[in-house]
C-alpha positions as CSV (number, residue, x, y, z in Angstrom):
1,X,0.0,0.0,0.0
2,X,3.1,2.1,-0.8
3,X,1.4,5.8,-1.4
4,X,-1.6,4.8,-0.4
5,X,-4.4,7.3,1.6
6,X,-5.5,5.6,4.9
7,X,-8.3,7.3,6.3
8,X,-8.3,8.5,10.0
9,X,-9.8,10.5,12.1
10,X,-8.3,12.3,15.4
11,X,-10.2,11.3,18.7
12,X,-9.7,14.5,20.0
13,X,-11.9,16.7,17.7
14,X,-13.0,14.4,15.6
15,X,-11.4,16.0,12.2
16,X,-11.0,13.5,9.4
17,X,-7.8,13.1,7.3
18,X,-6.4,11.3,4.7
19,X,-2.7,9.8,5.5
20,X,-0.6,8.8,3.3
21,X,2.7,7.1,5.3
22,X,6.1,7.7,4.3
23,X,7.9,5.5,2.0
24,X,11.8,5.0,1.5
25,X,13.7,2.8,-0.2
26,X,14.9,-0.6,1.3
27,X,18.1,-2.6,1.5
28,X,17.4,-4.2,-1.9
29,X,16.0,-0.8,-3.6
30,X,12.5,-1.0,-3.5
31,X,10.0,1.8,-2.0
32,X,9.0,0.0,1.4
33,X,6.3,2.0,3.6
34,X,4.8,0.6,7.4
35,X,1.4,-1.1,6.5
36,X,-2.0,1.0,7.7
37,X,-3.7,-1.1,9.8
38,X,-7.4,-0.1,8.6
39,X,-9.8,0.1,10.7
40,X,-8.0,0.4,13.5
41,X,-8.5,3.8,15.6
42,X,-5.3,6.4,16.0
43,X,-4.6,6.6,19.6
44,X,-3.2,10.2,20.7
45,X,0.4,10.2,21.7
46,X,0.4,11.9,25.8
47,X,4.1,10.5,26.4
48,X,7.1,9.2,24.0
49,X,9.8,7.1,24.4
50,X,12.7,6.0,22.2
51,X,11.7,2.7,22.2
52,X,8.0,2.3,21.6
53,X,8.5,4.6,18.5
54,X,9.8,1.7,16.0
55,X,8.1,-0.9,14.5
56,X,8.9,-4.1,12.1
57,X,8.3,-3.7,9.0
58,X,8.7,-6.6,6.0
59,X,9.7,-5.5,2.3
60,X,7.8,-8.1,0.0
61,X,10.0,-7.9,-2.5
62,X,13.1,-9.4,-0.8
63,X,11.8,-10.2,2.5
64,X,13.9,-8.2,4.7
65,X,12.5,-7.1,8.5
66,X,13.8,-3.7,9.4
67,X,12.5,-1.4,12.0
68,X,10.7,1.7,11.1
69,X,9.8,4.9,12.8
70,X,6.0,4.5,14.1
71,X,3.9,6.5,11.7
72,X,2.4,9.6,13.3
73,X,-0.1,12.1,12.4
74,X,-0.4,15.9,13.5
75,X,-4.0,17.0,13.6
76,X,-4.5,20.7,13.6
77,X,-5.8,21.1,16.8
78,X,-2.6,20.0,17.9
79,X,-3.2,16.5,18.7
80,X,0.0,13.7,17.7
81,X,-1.9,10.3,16.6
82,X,-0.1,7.6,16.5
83,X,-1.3,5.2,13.6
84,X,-1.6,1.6,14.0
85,X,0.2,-0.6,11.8
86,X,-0.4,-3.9,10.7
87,X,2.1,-6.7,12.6
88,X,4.4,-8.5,10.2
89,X,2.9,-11.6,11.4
90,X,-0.5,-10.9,10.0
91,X,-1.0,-12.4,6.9
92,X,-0.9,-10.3,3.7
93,X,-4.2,-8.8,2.7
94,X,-5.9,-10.7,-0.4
95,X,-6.4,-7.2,-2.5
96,X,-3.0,-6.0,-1.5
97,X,-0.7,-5.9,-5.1
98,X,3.1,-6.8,-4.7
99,X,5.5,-4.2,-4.6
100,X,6.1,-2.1,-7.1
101,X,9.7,-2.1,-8.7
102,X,11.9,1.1,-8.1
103,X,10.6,3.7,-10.1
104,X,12.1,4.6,-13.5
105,X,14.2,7.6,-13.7
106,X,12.7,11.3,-14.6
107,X,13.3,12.3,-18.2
108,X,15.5,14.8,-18.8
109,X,14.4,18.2,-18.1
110,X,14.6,21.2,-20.9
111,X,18.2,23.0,-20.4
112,X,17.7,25.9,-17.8
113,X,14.7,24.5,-16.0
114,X,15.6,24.1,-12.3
115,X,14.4,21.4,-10.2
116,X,13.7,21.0,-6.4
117,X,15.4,18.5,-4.7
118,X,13.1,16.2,-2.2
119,X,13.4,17.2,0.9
120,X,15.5,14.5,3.1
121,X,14.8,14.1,6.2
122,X,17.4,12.3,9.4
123,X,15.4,10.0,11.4
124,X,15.0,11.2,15.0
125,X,16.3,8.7,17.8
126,X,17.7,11.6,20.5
127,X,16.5,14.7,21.3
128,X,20.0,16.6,19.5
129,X,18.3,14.9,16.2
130,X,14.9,16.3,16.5
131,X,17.5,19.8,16.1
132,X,19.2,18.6,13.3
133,X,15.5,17.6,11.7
134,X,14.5,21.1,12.2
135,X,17.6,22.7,10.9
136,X,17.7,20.6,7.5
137,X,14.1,20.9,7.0
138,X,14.9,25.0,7.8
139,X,17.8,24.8,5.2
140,X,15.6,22.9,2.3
141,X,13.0,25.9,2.9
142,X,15.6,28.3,1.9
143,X,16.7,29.8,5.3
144,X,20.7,30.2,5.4
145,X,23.6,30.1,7.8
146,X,21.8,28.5,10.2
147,X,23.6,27.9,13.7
148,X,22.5,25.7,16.7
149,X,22.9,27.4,20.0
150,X,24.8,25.1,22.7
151,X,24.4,24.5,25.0
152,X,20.8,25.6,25.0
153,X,20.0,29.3,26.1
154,X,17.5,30.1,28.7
155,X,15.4,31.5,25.8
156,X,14.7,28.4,24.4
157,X,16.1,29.8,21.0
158,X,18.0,26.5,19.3
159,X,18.5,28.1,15.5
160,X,19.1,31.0,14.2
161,X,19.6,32.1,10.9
162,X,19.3,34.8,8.2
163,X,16.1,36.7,9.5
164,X,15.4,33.9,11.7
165,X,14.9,32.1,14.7
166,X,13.6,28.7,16.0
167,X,12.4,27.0,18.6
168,X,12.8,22.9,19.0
169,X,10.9,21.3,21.2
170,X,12.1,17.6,21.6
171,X,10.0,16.5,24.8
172,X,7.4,14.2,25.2
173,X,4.6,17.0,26.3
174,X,2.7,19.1,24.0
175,X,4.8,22.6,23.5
176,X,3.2,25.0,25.9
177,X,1.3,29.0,25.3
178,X,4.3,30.3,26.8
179,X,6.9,28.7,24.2
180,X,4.7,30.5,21.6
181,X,5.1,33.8,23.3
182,X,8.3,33.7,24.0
183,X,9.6,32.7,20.3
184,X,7.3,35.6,19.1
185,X,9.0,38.2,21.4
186,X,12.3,37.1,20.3
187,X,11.8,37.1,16.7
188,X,10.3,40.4,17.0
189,X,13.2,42.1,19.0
190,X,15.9,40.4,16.0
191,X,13.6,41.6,13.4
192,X,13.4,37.9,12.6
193,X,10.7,35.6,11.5
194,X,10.0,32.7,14.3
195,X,9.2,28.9,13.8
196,X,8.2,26.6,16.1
197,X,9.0,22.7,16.0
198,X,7.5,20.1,18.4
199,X,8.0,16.5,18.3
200,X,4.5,15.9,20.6
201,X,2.1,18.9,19.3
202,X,0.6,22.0,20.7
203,X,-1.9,22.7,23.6
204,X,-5.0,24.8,22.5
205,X,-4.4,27.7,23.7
206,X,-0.7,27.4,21.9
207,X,-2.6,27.1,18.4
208,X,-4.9,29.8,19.1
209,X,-2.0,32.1,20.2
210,X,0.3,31.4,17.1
211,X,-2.7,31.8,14.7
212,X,-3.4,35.4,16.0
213,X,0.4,35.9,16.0
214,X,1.2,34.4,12.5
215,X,4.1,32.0,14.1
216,X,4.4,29.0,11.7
217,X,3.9,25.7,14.0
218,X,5.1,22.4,13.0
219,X,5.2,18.9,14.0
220,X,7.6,16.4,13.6
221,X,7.2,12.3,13.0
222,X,10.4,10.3,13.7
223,X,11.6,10.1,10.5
224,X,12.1,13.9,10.7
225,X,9.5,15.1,8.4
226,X,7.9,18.5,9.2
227,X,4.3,18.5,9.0
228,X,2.8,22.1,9.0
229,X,-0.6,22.5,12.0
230,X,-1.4,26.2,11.1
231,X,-1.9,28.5,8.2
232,X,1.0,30.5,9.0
233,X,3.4,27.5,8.7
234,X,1.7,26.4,5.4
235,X,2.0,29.9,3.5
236,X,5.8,29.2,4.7
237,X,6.4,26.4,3.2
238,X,3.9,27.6,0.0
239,X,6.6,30.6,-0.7
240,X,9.2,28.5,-0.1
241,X,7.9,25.8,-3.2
């Protein structure tokens, strides 16, 4: 079901989405995503370990078992879902089609035509990572000389960049009213656009503060993909595409 919508809907405000999990390439070269268990209900993530975060997964088209980051969803009202997957011991569903070969390479584009690269992200296993995530996904959105902060000022500021400045929260609580405040105030004394990043989501009040402050919020899964929650951090990455 490599690129396949799943449909799920968050428990918390009962908004309906349409996810589509990740897919990367295995060992042997073909595109290998975690199986949707559908059906199944997303459960909201309230605390987050390293080691509850992976699951098996099984490439059919060599048989390898790898582990995977859990797949996750951000909702917009700030709500992480974690979305079930199918064990590798269930047995293969009848409909579901064998794996697709690697795709074929692009044809050649028309001289002078640029192309974006894919974003990459770096799988997430400590909270230094979760930084890193941030700043490559940052750097891919057209933000330059980036620096991390260390060790971490009492401002909560982790990146700064050319008219910027960014938050990183790697904990295991949703990021707090106060963290959007306080990235706000900061940006505006450097003249500098804030971001926000948060590996467990936003409280209410948190959304409802960035909104009517414009502070682009996102959410990142473990495999360090940035997932925009408001409309400020969509139009973000919009200009940036």
């Amino acid at each position: 079901m490599n690129g396949e919508g799943v449909p799920v809907r968050c428990p918390g405000c009962g908004r309906d989405h349409v996810y589509v999990p990740p897919a990367y390439p295995c060992a042997c070269g073909a595109p290998l995503a975690p199986p949707i268990q559908r059906g199944a209900p997303p459960s909201p993530i309230t605390h987050r370990t390293w080691t509850d975060t992976w699951v098996t997964v099984r490439c059919r088209a060599c048989d390898l078992q790898s582990q995977w980051p859990q797949p996750e969803l951000g909702c917009s009202c700030g709500t992480v879902l974690r979305v079930p997957v199918r064990p590798v011991t269930a047995p293969p569903l009848p409909s579901e089609p064998p794996a697709p070969p690697p795709p074929a390479p692009a044809a050649p584009r028309p001289a002078g035509a640029r192309t974006r690269r894919a974003f990459r992200p770096r799988t997430i296993r400590t909270a230094r990572d979760t930084v890193t995530a941030a700043a490559l996904y940052l750097a891919w959105l057209g933000f330059r000389d980036l620096y991390r902060a260390e060790p971490r000022p009492a401002s909560g500021i982790d990146l700064r960049g050319r008219g910027l400045v960014a938050r990183v929260d790697p904990t295991t609580r949703p990021a707090s009213l106060r963290a959007v405040e306080c990235l706000w105030l900061h940006a505006m004394t450097a003249e500098a656009r804030g971001v926000h990043f948060s590996l467990a989501g936003y409280s209410r009040d948190a959304l409802e503060r960035a909104d009517a402050l414009s502070v682009p919020l996102f959410v990142l899964d473990l495999t360090g993909t940035p997932a925009p929650v408001n409309e400020a951090a969509r139009r973000l990455v919009a200009a940036a595409t």
